[in-house]
Kinemage of the C-alpha trace (Angstrom):
@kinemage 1
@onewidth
@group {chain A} dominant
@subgroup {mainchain}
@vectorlist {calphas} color= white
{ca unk a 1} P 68.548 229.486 151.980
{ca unk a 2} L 66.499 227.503 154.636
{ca unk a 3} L 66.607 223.934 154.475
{ca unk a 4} L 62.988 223.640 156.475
{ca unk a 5} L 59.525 226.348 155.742
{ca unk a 6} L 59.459 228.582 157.901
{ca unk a 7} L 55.888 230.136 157.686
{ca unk a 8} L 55.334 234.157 157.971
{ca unk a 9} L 52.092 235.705 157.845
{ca unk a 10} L 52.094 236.870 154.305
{ca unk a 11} L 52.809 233.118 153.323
{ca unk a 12} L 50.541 231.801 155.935
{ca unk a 13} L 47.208 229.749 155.166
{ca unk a 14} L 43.899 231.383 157.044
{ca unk a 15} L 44.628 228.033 159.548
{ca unk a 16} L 48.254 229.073 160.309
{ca unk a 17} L 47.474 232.647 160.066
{ca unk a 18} L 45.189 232.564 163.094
{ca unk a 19} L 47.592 230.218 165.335
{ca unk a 20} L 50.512 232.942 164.386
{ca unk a 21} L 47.774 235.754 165.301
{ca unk a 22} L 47.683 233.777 168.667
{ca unk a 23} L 50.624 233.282 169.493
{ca unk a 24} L 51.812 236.449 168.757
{ca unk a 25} L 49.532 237.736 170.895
{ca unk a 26} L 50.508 235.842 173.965
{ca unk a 27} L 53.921 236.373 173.129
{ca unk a 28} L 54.389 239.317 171.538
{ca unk a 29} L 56.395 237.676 169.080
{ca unk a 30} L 56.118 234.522 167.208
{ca unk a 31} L 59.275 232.148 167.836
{ca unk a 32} L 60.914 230.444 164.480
{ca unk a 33} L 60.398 227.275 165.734
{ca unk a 34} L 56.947 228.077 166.325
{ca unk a 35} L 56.985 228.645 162.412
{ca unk a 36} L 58.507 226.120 161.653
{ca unk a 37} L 55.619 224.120 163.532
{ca unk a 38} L 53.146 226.182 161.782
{ca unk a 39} L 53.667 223.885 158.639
{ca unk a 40} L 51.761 221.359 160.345
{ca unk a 41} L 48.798 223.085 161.695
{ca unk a 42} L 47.793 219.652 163.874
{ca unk a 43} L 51.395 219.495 164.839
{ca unk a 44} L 51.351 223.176 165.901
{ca unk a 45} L 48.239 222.966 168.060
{ca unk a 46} L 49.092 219.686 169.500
{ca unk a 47} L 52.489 221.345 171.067
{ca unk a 48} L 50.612 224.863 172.232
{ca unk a 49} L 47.981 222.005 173.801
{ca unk a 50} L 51.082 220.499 175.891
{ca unk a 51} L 52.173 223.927 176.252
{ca unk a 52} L 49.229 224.718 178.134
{ca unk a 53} L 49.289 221.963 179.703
{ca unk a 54} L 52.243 222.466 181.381
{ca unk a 55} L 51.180 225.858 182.601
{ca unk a 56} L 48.422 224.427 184.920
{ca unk a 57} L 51.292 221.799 186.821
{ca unk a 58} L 52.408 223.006 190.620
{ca unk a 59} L 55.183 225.664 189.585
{ca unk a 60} L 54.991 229.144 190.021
{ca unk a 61} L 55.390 231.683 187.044
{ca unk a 62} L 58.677 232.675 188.534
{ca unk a 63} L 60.072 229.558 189.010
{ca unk a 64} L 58.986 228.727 185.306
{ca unk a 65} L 60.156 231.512 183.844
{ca unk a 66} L 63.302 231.081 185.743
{ca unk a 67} L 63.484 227.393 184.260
{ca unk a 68} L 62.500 229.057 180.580
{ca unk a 69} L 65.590 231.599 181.207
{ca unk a 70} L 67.964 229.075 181.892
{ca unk a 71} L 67.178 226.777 179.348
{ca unk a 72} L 67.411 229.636 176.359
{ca unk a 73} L 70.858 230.935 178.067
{ca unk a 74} L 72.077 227.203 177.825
{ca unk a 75} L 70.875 226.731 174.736
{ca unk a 76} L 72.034 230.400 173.304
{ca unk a 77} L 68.968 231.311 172.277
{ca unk a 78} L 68.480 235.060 171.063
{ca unk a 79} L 64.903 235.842 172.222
């Protein structure tokens, strides 16, 4: 039993729906905390805003994705 909503598409509001359709297709997968997010539509596009945000700074992808990597390994994260 899940203590916190965790919003899939066949539950999903037209709202959430489309940010899940998004994401997914950026990702190729929509991350649970990214559901979990998903409860608060404004909530949900205010973090893919920062998101973005931090996608234009001075880093390159490789460094950032080897920044991402490290962080899920530390943090055990499965995907």
């Amino acid at each position: 039993m899940s203590r916190i909503n965790v919003i899939e598409k066949h539950t999903a509001s037209p709202e959430q729906l489309e940010l899940l359709n998004a994401i997914e297709g950026q990702l190729g997968m929509v991350p649970n905390f990214l559901k979990v997010f998903a409860n608060s539509p404004v909530a949900l596009r205010a973090f893919l805003g920062l998101h973005g945000v931090s996608n234009a700074g001075q880093l390159d992808p490789l460094n950032r994705g080897r920044i991402a990597l490290a962080l899920a390994q530390q943090n055990s994260c499965e995907y």
